[in-house]
C-alpha positions in Angstrom: -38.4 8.3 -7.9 -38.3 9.2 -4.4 -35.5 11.4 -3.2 -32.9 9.7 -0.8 -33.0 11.8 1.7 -36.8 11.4 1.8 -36.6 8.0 2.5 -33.8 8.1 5.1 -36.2 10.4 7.3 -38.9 8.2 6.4 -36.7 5.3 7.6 -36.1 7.4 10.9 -40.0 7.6 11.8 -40.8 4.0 10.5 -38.1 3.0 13.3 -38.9 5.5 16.2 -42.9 5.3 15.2 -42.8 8.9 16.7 -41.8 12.3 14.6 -40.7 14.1 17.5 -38.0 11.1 18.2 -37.7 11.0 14.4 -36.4 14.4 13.8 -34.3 15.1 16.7 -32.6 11.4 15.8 -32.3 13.4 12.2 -31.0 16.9 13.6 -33.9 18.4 12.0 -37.2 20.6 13.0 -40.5 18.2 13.4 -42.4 20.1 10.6 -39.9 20.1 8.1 -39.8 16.3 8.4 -43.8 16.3 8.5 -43.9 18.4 5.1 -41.2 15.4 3.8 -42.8 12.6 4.7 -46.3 14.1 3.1 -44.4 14.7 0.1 -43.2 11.0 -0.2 -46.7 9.8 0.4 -47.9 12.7 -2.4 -45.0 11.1 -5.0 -45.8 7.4 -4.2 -49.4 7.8 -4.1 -50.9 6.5 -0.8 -50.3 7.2 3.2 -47.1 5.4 4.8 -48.7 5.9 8.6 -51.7 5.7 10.5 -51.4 9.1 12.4 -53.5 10.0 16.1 -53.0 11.6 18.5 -51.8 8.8 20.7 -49.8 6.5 18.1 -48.2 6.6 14.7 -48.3 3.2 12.8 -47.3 1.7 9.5 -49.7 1.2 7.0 -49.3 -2.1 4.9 -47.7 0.1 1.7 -45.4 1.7 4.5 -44.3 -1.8 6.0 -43.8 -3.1 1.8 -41.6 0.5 1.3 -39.4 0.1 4.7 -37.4 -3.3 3.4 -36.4 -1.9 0.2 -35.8 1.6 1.6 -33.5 0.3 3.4 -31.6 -1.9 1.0 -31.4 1.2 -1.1 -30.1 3.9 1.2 -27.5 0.3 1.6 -26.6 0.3 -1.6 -26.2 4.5 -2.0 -23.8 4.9 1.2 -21.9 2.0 0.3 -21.6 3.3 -3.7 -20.4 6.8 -1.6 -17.9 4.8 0.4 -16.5 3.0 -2.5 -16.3 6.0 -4.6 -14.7 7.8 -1.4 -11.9 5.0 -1.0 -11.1 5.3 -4.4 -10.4 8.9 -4.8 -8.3 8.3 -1.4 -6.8 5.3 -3.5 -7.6 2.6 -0.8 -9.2 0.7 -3.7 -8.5 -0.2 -7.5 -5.8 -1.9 -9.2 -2.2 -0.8 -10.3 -0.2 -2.3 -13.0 3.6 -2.7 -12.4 6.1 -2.9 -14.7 9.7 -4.1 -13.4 13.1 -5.3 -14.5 14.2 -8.9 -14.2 16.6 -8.1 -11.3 14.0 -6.1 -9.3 11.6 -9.6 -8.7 14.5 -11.4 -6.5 13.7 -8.8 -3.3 12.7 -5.2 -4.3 9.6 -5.6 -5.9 8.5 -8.2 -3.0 9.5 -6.1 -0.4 7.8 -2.7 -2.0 4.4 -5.2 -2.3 4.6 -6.2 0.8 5.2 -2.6 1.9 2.2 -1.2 0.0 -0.3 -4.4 0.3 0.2 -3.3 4.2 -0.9 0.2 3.9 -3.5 -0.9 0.6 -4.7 -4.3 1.6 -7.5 -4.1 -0.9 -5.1 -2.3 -4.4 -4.9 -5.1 -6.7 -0.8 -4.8 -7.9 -0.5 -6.4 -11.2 2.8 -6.9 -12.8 4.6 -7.4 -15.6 8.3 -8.5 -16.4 9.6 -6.0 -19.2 13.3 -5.0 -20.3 13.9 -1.3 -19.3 13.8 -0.2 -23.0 10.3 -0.9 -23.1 9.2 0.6 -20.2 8.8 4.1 -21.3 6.1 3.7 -24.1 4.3 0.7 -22.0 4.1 3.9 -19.8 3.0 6.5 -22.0 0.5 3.9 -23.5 -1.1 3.6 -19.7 -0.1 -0.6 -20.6 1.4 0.2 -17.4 1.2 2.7 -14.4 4.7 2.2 -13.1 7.6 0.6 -13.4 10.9 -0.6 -11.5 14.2 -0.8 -13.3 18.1 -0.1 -12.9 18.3 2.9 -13.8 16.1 3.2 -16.8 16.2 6.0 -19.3 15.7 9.4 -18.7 12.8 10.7 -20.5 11.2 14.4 -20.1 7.1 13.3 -19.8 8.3 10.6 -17.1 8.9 11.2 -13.0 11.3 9.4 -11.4 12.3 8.7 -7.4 15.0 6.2 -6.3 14.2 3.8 -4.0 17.2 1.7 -3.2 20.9 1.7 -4.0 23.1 -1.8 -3.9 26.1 -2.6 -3.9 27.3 -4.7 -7.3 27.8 -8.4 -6.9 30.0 -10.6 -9.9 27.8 -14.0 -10.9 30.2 -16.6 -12.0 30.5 -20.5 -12.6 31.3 -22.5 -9.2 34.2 -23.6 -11.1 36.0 -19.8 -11.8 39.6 -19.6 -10.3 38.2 -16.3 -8.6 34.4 -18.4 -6.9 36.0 -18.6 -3.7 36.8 -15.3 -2.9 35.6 -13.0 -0.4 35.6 -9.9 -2.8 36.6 -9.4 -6.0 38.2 -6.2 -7.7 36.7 -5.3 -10.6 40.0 -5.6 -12.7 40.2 -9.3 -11.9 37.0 -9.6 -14.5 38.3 -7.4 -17.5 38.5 -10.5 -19.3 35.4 -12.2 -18.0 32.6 -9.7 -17.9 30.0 -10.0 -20.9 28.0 -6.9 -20.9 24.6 -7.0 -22.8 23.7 -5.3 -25.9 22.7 -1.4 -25.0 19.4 -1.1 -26.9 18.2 -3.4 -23.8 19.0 -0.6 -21.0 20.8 2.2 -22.3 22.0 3.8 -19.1 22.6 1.0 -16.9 24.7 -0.5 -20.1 26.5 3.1 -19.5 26.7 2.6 -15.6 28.5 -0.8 -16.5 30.8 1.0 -18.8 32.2 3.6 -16.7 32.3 1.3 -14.0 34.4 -1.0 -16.0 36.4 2.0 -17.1 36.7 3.0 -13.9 38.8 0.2 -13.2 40.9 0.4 -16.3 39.4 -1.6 -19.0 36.9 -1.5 -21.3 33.9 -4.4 -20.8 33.5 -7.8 -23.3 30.1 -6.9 -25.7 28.1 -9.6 -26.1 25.4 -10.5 -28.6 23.3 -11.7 -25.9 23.1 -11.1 -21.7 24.3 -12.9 -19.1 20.7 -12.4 -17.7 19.2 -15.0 -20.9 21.7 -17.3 -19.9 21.0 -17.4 -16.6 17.1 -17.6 -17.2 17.9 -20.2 -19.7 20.2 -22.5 -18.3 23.2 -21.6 -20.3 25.1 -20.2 -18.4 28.9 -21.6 -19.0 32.1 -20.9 -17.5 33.2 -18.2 -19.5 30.2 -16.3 -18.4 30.7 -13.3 -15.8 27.8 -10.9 -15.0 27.4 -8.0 -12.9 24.2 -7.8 -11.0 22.4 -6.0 -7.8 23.3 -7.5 -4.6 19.6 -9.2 -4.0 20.1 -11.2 -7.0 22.2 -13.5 -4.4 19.8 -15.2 -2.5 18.8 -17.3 -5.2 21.4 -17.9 -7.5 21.1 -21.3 -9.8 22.9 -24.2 -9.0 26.8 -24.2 -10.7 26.9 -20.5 -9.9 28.2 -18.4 -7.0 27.6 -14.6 -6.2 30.5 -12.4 -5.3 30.6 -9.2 -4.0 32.5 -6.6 -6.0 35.6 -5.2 -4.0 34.2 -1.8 -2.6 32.7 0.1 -6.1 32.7 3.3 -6.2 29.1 3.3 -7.4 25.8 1.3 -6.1 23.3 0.1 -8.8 20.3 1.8 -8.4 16.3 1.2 -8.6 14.1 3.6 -9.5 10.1 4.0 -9.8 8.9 5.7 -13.1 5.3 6.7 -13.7 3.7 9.6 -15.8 3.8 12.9 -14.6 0.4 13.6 -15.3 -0.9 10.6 -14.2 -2.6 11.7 -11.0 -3.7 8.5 -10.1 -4.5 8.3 -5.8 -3.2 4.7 -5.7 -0.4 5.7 -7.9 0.6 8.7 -5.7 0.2 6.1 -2.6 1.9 3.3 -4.2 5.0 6.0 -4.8 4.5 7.4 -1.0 5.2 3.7 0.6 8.1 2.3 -2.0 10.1 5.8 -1.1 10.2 4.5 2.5 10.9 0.9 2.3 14.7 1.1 1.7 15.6 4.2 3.9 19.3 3.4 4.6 19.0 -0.5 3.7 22.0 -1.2 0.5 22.5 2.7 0.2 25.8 4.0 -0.5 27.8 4.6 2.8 
């Protein structure tokens, strides 16, 4: 099998029908690029050009080598340049993993974001609750995921990569729907607050937030996030979510900002720490920069 880079200098004198041309369009000496070509012709077994002093021609197995010389120095640059954009991470696939609240305006916005700078990363995601993000992680089900914060685990990088302030989601009909703002004590005997295998630490954010404001929150078997997603949502429900979860609230609720919290809710990427993925390490560069003083703490 011919070496490539004896057929890209036989290319160059098939094209320029003149060695002299030939090599100084190669960069190279004229009787280094001689001895080459005579070695091609040695390993295929008959001449490629008709040689005098006054012209050098194709023969007819030169003319039949020149097409598919071409298509295969074609095919070897672009395999380079695919295996090149790939170790730069310009190319590939990522699989996301993100929580419920995340797919109303971060996880858009951070796609957008990265699709800009990657156009040709395939993202694919995946709706999980936080508690399942850390072994769909360490089983590479997943590359990275975006939750509230999720749970802190040694083998497991983290970066933060917005901060919002808390809004209360309640029936249109609640005495309190109307209002501008709403302290937190107001809800003491409204809030349900999900189970805390689902998301261990933001169940604790919720607590201390509640406690925060003197009361200790309602536990409830299920989450106001199923009922909302479900349609059974009632007017005894009250949940707390991120402010982007506003802009598309169901019919029969309304979204109410919390009266100035003393803490934001905030999203965080988690990947593998020895994952040294390029389109990971990219992905992770863009989403850092998306939010840069948009719903941080003032």
């Amino acid at each position: 099998m011919p070496e490539l880079r004896h057929l890209r200098y036989f290319i160059a004198v098939a094209e320029e029908l003149n060695f002299s041309r030939a090599a100084k369009r190669l960069r190279m000496a004229q009787p280094p690029l001689s001895v080459a070509i005579r070695q091609l012709e040695q390993e295929i077994g008959t001449s490629l050009f008709r040689r005098s002093s006054r012209e050098v021609r194709l023969t007819e197995a030169g003319t039949a080598l020149l097409a598919g010389a071409r298509r295969t120095l074609a095919e070897a640059d672009a395999a380079v340049a695919a295996a090149q954009r790939a170790a730069a991470g310009e190319v590939g696939s990522l699989r996301v993993g993100y929580n419920w609240s995340a797919h109303f305006e971060t996880l858009p916005a951070l796609g957008r974001a990265f699709k800009e700078r990657r156009p040709d990363v395939e993202l694919m995601t995946e709706e999980m609750r936080p508690n399942r993000m850390p072994a769909a992680l360490r089983s590479a089900t997943i590359d990275v995921a975006l939750a509230l914060y999720p749970d802190v685990v040694d083998e497991l990088s983290y970066l933060p990569v917005r901060r919002e302030r808390v809004v209360a989601v309640l029936s249109s009909s609640h005495p309190l729907a109307r209002e501008e703002a709403i302290s937190l004590d107001a809800l003491a005997d409204d809030f349900l607050l999900f189970p805390r295998e689902i998301a261990p630490r933001l169940h604790d954010f919720y607590v201390n937030l509640c406690r925060s404001a003197g009361f200790e929150p309602r536990q409830g078997s299920d989450s106001s996030r199923t009922r909302w997603t479900i349609g059974t949502w009632d007017a005894s429900t009250t949940g707390l979510f991120p402010e982007s979860v506003s802009t598309a609230v169901p019919d029969g609720l309304v979204a109410v900002p919390i009266a100035a919290p003393a803490e934001r809710l905030e999203s965080e990427l988690v990947w593998r720490s020895d994952n040294e993925s390029p389109i990971l390490a990219a992905f992770v560069e863009v989403a850092g920069g998306v939010f840069t003083g948009v719903g941080r703490a003032t």
